[in-house]
C-alpha positions in Angstrom: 14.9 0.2 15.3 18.1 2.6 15.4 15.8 5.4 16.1 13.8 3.6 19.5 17.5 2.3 20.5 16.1 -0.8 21.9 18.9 -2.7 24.5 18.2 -6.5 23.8 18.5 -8.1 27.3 17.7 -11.9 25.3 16.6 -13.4 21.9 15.8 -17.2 21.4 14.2 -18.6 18.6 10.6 -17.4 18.0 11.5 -14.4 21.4 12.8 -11.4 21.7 13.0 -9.0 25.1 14.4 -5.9 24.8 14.7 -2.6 27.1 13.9 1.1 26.0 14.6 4.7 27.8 11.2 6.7 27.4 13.4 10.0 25.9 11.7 13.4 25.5 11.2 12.8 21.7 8.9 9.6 22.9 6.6 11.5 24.5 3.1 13.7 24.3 2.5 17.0 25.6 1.5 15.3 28.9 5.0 14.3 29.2 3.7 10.5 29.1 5.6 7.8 26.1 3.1 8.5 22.8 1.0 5.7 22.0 2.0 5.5 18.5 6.0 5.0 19.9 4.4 2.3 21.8 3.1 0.6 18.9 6.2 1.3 16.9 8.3 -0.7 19.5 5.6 -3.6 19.3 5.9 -3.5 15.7 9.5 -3.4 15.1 9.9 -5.9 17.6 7.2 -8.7 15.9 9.5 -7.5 12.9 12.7 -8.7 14.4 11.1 -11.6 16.0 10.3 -13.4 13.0 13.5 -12.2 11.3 14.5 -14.7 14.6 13.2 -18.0 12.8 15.7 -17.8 9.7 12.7 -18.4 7.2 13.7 -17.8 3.4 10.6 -16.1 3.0 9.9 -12.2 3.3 7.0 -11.3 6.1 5.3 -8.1 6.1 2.5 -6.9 8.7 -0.7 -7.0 7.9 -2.2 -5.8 11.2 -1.7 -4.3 14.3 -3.8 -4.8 17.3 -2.5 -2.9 20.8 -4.5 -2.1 24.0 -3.1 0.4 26.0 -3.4 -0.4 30.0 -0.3 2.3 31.8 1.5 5.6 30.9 5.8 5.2 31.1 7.0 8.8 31.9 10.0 10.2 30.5 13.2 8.8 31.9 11.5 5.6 32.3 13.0 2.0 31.2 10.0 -0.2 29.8 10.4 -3.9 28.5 8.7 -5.4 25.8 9.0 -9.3 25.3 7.4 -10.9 22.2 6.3 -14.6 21.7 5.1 -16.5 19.0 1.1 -17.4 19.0 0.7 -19.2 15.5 2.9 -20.3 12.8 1.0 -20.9 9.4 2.5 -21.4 6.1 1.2 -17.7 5.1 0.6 -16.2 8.1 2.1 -15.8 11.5 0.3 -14.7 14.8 2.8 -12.9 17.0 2.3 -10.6 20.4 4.4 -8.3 22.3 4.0 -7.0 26.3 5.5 -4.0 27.3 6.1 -3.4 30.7 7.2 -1.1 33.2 9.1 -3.2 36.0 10.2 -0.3 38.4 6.5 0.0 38.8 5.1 -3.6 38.2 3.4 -2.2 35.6 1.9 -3.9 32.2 1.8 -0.8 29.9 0.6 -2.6 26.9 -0.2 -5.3 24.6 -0.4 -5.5 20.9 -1.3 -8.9 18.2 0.1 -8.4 15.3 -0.4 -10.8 11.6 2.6 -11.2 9.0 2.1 -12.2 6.1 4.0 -14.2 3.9 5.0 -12.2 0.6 7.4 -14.3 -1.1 
C-alpha cells in the first residue's frame, strides 16, 4: 500500500474508499494507469478491508477476478470503494469499484476470495 499511496477518504466496518493519483510509474506506454496497478489497488484494498472486521484469523487471497471498462490517464484521481459480498467461516467474498469521478467514469471492477489460513 505505501507504494500506490492510497488517501483514505472513509473506512467503516466491512468498507473502505480511498483516492489514488495515476503517477507516471502507474502507467503503460500509452500513457493510460497499467491494468496490473489497477488490480494491485483492488487487491490491497480487499486486503485492508477485511483487516477492517478485527477477525483473529489470518486471510489470504485466493483469487482475483477484475473487468476492466475505462482508461485513468496520468495525473488522474480514481476512487476505489470496496464492500463486503459474503462472509463464511473460511472464506470471504469481497469487491472493489474503481472510479474516475471528474469523468463519471466506472474504470473497473474486481471479486476477489480470502481464505481463511489460521
Amino acid at each position: 500500500m505505501n507504494w500506490l499511496k492510497p488517501t483514505l477518504i472513509s473506512a467503516e466496518r466491512g468498507e473502505l474508499y480511498c483516492s489514488y493519483v495515476v503517477r507516471k510509474e502507474m502507467t503503460n506506454p500509452y500513457g493510460i494507469l497499467h491494468g496490473g496497478i489497477t488490480a494491485g489497488i483492488i487487491d490491497d484494498l480487499i486486503g485492508a478491508t477485511v483487516y477492517t472486521l478485527g477477525l483473529s484469523a489470518r486471510y489470504t487471497t485466493v483469487n482475483n477476478n477484475i473487468d476492466y471498462f475505462a482508461p485513468a490517464n496520468e495525473g488522474d484521481v480514481i476512487t476505489a470503494k470496496t464492500a463486503i459480498v459474503k462472509q463464511g467461516r473460511a472464506i470471504i467474498n469481497l469487491q472493489c469499484e474503481v472510479f474516475l469521478p471528474s469523468k463519471d467514469r466506472f474504470i473497473a471492477k474486481g471479486y476477489s476470495n480470502m481464505l481463511n489460513i489460521g
